[in-house]
C-alpha positions in Angstrom: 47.4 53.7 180.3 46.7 54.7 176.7 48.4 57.3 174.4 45.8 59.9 175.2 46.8 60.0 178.7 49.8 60.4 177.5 49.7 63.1 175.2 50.2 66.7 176.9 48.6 69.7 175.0 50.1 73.3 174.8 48.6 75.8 176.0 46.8 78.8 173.7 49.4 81.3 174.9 52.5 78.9 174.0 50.7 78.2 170.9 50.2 82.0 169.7 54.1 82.7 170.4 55.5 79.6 168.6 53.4 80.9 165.9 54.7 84.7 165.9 58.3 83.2 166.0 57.3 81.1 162.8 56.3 84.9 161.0 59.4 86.4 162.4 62.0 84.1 161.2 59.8 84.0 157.9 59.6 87.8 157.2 63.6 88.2 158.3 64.5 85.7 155.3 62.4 86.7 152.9 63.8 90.6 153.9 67.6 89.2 153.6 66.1 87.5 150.7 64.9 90.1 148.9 67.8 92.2 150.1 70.3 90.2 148.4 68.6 90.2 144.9 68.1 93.8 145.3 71.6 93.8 145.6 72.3 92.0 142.5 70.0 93.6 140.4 71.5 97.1 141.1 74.9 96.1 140.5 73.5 94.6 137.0 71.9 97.8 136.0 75.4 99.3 136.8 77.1 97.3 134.7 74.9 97.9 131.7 74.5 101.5 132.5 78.5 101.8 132.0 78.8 99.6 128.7 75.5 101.3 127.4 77.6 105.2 127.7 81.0 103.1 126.2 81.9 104.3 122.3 84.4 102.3 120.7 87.2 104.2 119.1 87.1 104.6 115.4 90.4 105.0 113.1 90.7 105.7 110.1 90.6 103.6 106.8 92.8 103.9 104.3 92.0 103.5 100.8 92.8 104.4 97.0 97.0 104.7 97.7 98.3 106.3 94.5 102.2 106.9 94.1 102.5 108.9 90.7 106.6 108.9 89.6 108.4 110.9 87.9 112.5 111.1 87.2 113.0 112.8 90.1 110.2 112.4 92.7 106.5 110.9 93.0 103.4 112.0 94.4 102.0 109.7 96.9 98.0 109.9 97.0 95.3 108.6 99.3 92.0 108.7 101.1 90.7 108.5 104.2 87.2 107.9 105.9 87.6 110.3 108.6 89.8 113.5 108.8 93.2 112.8 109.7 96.9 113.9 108.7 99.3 112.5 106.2 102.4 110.7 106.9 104.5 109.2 104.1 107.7 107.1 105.2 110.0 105.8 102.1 113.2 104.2 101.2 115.6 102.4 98.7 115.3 99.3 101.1 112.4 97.3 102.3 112.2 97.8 105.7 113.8 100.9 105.8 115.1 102.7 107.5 112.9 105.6 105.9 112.7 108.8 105.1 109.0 111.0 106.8 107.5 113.6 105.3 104.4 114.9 106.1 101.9 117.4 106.6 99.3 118.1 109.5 96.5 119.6 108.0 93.2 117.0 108.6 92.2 115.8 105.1 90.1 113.2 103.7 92.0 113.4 100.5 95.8 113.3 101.1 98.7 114.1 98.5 102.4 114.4 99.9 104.9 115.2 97.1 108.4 113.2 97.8 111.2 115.2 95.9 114.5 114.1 95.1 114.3 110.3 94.2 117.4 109.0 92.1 116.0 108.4 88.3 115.4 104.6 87.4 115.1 103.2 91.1 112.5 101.2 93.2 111.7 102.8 95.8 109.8 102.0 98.9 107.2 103.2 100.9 104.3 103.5 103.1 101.7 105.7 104.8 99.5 106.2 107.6 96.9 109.4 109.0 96.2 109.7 112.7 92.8 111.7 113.7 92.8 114.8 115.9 91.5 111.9 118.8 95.0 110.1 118.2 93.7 107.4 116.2 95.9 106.1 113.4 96.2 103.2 110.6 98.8 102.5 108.4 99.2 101.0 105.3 101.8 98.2 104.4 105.0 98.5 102.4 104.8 98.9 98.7 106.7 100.0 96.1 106.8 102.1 92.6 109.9 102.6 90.3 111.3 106.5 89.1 111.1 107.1 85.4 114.2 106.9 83.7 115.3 109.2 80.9 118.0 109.4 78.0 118.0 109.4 74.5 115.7 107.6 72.5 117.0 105.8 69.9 114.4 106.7 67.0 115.0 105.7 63.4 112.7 106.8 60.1 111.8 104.5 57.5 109.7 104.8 54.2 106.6 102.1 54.1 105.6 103.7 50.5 104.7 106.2 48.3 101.5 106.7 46.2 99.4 108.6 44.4 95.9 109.8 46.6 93.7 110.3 43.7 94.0 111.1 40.0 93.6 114.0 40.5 96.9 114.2 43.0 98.6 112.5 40.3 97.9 115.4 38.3 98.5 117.8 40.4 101.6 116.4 41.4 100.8 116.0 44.9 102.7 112.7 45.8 101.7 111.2 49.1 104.6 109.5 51.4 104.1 107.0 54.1 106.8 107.1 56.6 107.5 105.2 60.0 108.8 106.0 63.0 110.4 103.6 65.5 111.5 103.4 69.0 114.5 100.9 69.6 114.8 101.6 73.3 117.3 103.5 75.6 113.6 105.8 76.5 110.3 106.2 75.9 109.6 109.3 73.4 106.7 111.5 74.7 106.3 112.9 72.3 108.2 113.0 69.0 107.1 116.0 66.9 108.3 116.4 63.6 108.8 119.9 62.8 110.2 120.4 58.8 111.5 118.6 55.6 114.2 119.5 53.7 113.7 118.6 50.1 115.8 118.2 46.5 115.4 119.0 43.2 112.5 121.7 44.0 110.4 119.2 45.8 107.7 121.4 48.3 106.7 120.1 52.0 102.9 120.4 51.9 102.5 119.8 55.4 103.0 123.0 57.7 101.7 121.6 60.7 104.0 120.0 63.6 103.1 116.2 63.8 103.0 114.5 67.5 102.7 111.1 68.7 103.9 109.2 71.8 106.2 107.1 71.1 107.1 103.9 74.0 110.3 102.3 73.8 109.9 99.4 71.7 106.9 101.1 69.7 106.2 102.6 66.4 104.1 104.9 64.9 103.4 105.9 61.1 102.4 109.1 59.9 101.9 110.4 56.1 103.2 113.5 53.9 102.9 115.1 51.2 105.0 116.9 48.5 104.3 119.1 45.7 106.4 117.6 42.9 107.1 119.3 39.6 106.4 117.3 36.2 110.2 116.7 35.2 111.3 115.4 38.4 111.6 111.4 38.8 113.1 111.6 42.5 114.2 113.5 45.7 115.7 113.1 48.8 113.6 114.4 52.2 115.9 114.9 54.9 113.2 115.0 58.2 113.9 117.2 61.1 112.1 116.0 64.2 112.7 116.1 68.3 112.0 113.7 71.0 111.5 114.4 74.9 112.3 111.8 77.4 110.1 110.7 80.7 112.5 113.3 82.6 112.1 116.2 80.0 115.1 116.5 78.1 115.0 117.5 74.3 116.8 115.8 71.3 116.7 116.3 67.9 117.0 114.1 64.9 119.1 113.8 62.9 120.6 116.6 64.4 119.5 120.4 65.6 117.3 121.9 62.7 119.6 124.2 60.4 
């Protein structure tokens, strides 16, 4: 017996349907396949379709914060890249608790004036702006200190007296060099001097008010001059002047003009 006898052949028609059984199960993979990717790929363009149509939110920056004191109050300045309202929160503590003022109106350019500060103090504070969307920023704490006022405590000295020209000299016109100084207690802004009461006949040449600032701890010179007759060898000037402090009050040296 050999293997040929042995080997049994299929017939045509069992041959055809093994062969359309092989397509079948082919085509129903590649379907489930293709199904399945088709699947995935439509729930990747989802996802991209939503973050494509997401905006991130956008708050505003703050910039350029600007507290400008005075005795009694400060004006607290800022700016913003988008519109948004002005908040400012302050107190005598860091940390608070604080004080809010503020003001609705959607600026880029914000100003909120905070009245009634004690003279002389630190005072703290911050500030924030929120957008008509509801999106805020704030800044962090910082600080500024109230001017403080009172008397300055001026004093006037002579540096020297001279002769401008020869022709001064014979004219009589005698020119003084005086300084003022600022020994503390306030700064002096400004000191004006407004007359000179003289001796022996002695004229004050100078009609118009002199002005300078004057810090605490500062000095400033200035120059007259006098019309002096021939016979006179000496005079006394007494020099009227006033001072305002940082919070506005007026003094006068050496005393109220007569």
């Amino acid at each position: 017996m050999s293997f040929k006898d042995k080997l049994i052949i299929p017939g045509l028609a069992a041959i055809v349907a093994l062969i359309l059984l092989l397509l079948i199960l082919t085509v129903g993979d590649t379907l489930v396949t293709q199904a399945a990717f088709s699947g995935q790929a439509a729930s990747t363009g989802n996802y991209f379709s939503a973050a494509d149509s997401f905006q991130v939110p956008e708050q505003p920056v703050i910039s350029d914060i600007s507290p400008v004191a005075t005795c009694d109050g400060a004006t607290v300045s800022w700016n913003t890249n988008l519109a948004a309202d002005s908040v400012v929160r302050w107190s005598y503590t860091s940390g608070g608790p604080y004080t809010t003022l503020s003001d609705s109106n959607p600026v880029l350019t914000h100003s909120i004036l905070v009245p009634g500060l004690a003279s002389g103090t630190t005072v703290f504070f911050l500030v924030s702006s929120t957008t008509a969307d509801g999106y805020s920023s704030t800044s962090i704490e910082d600080g500024f200190m109230t001017l403080e006022g009172g008397k300055p405590n001026l004093s006037l000295s002579q540096a020297s007296s001279f002769w401008s020209s020869y022709d001064d000299y014979i004219d009589g016109l005698l020119s003084v060099e005086y300084r003022i100084s600022n020994h503390g207690g306030a700064d002096a802004f400004p000191v004006t001097i407004i007359d000179a009461h003289n001796t022996n006949g002695v004229l004050f040449l100078d009609s118009s008010p002199w002005e300078a600032d004057i810090p605490a701890g500062g000095y400033s010179p200035f120059v007259f001059r006098y019309l002096i007759s021939p016979m006179v060898t000496g005079f006394d000037s007494t020099i009227y002047a006033t001072a305002q402090d940082p919070c506005g009050a007026v003094y006068s040296y050496p005393g109220p003009h007569p």
